[in-house]
NUTOR-69586 format. One line per 4 residues: their letters; for each residue y, x, z negated of C-alpha. Coordinates in steps of 0.1 Angstrom, whole numbers, plus 2048, in hexadecimal, padded with zeros to 3 digits. Each point is the difference from the previous one (the first is absolute). Layout:
% NUTOR-69586
A) Y,X,Z; ...
END
This chain:
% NUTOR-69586
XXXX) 1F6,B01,73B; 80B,825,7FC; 7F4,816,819; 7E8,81A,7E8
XXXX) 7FB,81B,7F0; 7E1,81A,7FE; 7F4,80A,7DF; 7ED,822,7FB
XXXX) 7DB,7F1,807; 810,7F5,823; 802,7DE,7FA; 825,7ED,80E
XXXX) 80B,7DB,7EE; 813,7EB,80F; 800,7FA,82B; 7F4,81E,806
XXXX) 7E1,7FC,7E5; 7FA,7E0,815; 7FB,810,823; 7ED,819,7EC
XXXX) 7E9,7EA,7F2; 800,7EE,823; 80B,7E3,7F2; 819,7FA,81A
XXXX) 804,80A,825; 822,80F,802; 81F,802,7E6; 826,7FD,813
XXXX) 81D,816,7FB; 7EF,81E,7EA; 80A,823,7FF; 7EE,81B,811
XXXX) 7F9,820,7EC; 7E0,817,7FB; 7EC,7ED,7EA; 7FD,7E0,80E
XXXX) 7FC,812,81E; 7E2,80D,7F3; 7EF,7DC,7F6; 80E,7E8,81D
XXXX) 80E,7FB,822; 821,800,806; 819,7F5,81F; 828,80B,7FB
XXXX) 80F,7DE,80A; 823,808,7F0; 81B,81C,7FB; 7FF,810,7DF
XXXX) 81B,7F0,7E7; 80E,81D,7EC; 803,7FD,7DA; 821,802,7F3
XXXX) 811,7F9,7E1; 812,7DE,7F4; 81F,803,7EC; 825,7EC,7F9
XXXX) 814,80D,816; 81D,818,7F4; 813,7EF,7E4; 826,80C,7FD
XXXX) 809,81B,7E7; 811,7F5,7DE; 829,7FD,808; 809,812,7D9
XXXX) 7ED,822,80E; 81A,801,81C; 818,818,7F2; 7DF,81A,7F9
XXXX) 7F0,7FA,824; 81A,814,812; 7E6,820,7F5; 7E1,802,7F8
XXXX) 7F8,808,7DD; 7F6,825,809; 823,806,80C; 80F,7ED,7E7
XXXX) 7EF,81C,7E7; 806,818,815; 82B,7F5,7FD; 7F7,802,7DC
XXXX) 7F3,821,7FC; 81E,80C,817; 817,7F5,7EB; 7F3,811,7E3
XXXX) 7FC,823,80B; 822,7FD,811; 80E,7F9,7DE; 7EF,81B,7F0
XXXX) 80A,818,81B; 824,7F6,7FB; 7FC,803,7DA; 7F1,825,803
XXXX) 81A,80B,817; 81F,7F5,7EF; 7EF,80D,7E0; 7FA,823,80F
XXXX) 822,7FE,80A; 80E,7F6,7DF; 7F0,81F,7F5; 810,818,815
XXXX) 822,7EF,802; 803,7F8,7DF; 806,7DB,805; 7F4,7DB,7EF
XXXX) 7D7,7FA,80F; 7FE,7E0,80F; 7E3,7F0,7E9; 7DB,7F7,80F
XXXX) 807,7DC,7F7; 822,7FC,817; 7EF,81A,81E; 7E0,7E1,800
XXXX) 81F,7E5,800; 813,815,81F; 7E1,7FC,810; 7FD,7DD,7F8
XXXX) 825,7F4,80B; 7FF,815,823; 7E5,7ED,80B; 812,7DC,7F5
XXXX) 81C,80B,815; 815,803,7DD; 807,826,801; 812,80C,7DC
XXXX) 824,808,80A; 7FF,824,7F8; 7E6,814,812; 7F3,825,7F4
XXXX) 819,81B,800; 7EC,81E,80D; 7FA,804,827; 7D5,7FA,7F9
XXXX) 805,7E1,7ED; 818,7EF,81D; 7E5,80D,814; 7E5,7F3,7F1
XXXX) 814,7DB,7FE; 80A,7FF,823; 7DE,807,80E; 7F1,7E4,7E5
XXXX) 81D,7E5,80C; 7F3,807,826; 7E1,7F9,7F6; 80A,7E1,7E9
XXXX) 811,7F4,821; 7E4,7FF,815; 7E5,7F3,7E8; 81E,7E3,7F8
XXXX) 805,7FB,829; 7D9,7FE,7FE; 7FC,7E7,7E8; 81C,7E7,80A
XXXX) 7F1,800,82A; 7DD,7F5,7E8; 80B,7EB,7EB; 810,7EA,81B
XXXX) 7E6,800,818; 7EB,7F2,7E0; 819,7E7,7F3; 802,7F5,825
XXXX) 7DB,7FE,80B; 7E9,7FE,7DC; 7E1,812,805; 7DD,7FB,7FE
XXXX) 7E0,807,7F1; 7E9,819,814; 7E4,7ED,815; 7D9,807,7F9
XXXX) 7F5,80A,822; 7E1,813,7F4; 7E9,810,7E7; 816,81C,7F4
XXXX) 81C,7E8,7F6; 7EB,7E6,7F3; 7F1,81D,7E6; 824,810,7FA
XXXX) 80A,7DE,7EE; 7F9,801,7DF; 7F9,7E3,7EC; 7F4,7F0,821
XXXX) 7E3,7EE,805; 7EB,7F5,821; 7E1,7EB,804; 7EC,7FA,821
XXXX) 7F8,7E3,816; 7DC,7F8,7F3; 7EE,7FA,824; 80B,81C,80E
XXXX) 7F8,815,7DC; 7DE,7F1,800; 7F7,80F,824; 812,81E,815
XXXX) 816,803,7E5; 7E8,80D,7E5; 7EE,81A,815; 825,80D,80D
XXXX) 80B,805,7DB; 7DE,809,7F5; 7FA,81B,817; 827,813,804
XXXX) 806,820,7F4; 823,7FB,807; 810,80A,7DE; 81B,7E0,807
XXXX) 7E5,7E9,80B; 7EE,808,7E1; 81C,7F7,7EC; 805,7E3,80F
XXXX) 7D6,7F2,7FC; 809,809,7D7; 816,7EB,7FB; 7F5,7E5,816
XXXX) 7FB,7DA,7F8; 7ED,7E5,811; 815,7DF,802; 7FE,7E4,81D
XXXX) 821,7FF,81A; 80D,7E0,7EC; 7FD,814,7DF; 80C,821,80C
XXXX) 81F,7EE,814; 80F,7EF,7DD; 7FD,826,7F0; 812,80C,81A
XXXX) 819,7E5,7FC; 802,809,7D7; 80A,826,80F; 7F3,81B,7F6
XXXX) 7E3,7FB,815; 7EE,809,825; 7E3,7F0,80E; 7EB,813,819
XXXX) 7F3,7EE,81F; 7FB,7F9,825; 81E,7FB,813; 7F8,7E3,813
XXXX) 7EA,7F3,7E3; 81E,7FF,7EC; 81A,7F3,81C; 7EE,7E4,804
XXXX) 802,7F6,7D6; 824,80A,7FF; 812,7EB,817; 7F1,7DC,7FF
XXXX) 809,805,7DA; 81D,817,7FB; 811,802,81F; 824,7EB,805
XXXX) 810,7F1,81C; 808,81E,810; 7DD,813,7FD; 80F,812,7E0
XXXX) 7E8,80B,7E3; 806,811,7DE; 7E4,819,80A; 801,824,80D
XXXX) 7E6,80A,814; 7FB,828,803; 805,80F,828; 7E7,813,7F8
XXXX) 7DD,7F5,803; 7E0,80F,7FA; 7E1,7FC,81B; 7E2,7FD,7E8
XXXX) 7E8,7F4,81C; 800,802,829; 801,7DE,800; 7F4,7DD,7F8
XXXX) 7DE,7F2,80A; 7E7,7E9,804; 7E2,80B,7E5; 7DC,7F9,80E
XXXX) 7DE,802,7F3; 7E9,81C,80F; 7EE,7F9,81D; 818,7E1,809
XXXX) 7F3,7F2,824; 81F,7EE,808; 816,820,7F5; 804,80F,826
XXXX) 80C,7DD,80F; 815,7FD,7E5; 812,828,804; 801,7FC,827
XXXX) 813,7E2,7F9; 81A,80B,7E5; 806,81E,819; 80D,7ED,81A
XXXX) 814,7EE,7E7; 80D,824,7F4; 803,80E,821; 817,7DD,80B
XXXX) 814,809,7E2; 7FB,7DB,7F8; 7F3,804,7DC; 826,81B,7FA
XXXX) 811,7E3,810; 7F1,7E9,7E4; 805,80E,7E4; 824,805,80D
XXXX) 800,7D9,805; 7F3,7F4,7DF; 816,818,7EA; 823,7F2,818
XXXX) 7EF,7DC,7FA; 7FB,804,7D7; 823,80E,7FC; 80F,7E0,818
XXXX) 7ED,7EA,7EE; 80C,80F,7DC; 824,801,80A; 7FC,7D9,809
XXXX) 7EC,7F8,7DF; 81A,813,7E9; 81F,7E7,7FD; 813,814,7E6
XXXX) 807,821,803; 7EF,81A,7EA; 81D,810,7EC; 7ED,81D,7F6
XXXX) 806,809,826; 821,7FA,804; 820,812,7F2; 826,7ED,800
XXXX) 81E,812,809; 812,7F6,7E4; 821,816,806; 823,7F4,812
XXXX) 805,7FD,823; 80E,820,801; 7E6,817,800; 816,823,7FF
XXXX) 807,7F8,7DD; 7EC,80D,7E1; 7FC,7E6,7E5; 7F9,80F,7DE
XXXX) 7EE,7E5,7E7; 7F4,804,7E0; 7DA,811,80A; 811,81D,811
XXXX) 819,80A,7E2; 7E5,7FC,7E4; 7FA,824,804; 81E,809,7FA
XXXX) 805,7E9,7DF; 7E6,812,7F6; 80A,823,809; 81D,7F3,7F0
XXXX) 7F0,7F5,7DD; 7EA,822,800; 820,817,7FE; 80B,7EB,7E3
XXXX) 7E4,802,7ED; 7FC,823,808; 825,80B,7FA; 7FF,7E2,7E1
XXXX) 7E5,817,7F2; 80F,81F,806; 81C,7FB,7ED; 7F1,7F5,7E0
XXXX) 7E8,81E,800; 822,817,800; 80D,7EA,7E4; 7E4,803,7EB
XXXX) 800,824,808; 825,80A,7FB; 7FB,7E9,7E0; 7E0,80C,7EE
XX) 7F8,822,814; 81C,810,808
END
């Protein structure tokens, strides 16, 4: 039974509509906030369990993006745009000087393609005859040097170790996703859940409730699996679903779980109808039990026990947890394969098209036009 939820006449389903209605003497392991305060008794028995968010856990970056990963693709426009201007700055100067020497202008076409071959480290043989333009070339192959230097060090620390996907550790990078959906654990939606989103003015928060979606653990877990997907829940809740199911030999799951939690409640308690008689017995005992620290110790106990027991269940290893080193012995060597020189094939196959197109649009204009 889902612990409840109040409507606007004040009326709760589920447990807590039971102790409500009296129907019952006491509902376990409940969540403490205002408004059951308000219509029954309550005794914190456990430590509150923060809600956190589910997802895969970082899945390697593709290999054929390796040659572009050395910078980001802000920098990468930023090269661009450098490139650019230095070739038009080149072009104005050696036309200005033209001008005044009366000498051939170097054309805006071949200043762009200057630009171009510096920074490829294939510099044209014959560099600007004026003391501005060897100026202006030797401070642009400095820079070229250390933007290359740059970009090799990168590239070999990503060929060596591949990266990863960013981890969802809370609200602001579950929202900054796009195209990513998230859906939350039903029983704990259905109860402290649905007053926490309800009643946040926290513009994130907010966001979050919108796009929300109410799916059981088993339901939410197997979206999670399809990617693309987070399921919001109890940490200890979901522990206990995740390994006797997913977890390997070795206590490995395909699951992320975020570091950083959220407290929703104080606690967990025992929910008991007003006026209980037996509810001060019951409170002097479950302090002694808190003040032993026997009830920490347990739920220590039980969590160690489940994830011993799972490990002993769970024969074959999950190989959604597991990655195989797959390279030679020696380990100081760089093994290119096919993934990581895709990007350049197709780098490659861009500058033929491109220069492919080029020259038929100065046929057909020295042909028809000109």
């Amino acid at each position: 039974m889902i612990p409840g939820v109040v409507d606007s006449n004040g009326t709760w389903n589920g447990a807590s509509g039971v102790i409500q209605r009296q129907e019952a003497d006491f509902s376990t392991a409940t969540s403490i906030f205002l408004e059951r305060l308000i219509m029954s008794d309550f005794k914190q028995a456990y430590p509150a369990d923060p809600f956190i968010i589910v997802s895969l856990k970082p899945q390697l970056l593709p290999q054929y993006l390796v040659i572009i990963r050395p910078y980001k693709v802000s920098v990468w426009i930023a090269i661009l745009a450098v490139i650019i201007v230095w070739g038009l700055s080149l072009w104005a100067i050696q036309t200005a000087h033209s001008y005044y020497a009366k000498k051939d202008s170097m054309s805006l076409t071949t200043a762009i393609f200057f630009s171009f071959a510096v920074i490829l480290e294939d510099p044209p043989s014959r560099p600007p005859s004026n003391f501005l333009g060897q100026m202006l070339v030797g401070w642009w192959l400095a820079v070229c040097f250390l933007l290359s230097t740059g970009y090799r060090s990168s590239l070999v620390a990503h060929l060596t170790a591949q990266g990863k996907t960013e981890p969802i550790d809370n609200y602001n990078d579950l929202v900054a996703k796009p195209q990513w959906r998230w859906g939350c654990d039903e029983v704990v939606l259905y109860g402290v859940a649905d007053s926490y989103f309800r009643q946040s003015t926290t513009p994130v928060i907010k966001q979050v409730a919108k796009k929300v979606e109410s799916v059981s653990v088993n339901t939410g877990l197997k979206k999670v699996l399809d990617g693309w997907y987070s399921l919001l829940t109890s940490r200890n809740r979901i522990r206990t679903e995740i390994e006797p199911k997913y977890a390997n030999n070795y206590g490995q799951t395909p699951f992320y779980l975020s570091k950083q939690g959220y407290d929703l409640t104080p606690g967990l308690g025992w929910m008991f109808r007003k006026g209980a008689p037996f509810l001060p017995r019951f409170a002097k005992l479950t302090d002694r039990l808190i003040e032993g620290g026997i009830i920490n110790y347990w739920l220590k106990n039980v969590m160690a026990s489940n994830a011993r027991s799972a490990r002993k269940g769970n024969k074959q290893e999950n190989k959604q947890a597991q990655t195989t080193d797959d390279t030679t012995a020696d380990e100081t060597k760089i093994i290119l394969r096919m993934g990581h020189m895709i990007g350049v094939f197709l780098t490659y196959l861009v500058g033929v098209l491109i220069s492919t197109l080029a020259f038929v649009v100065e046929n057909v204009y020295n042909r028809f036009l000109y």
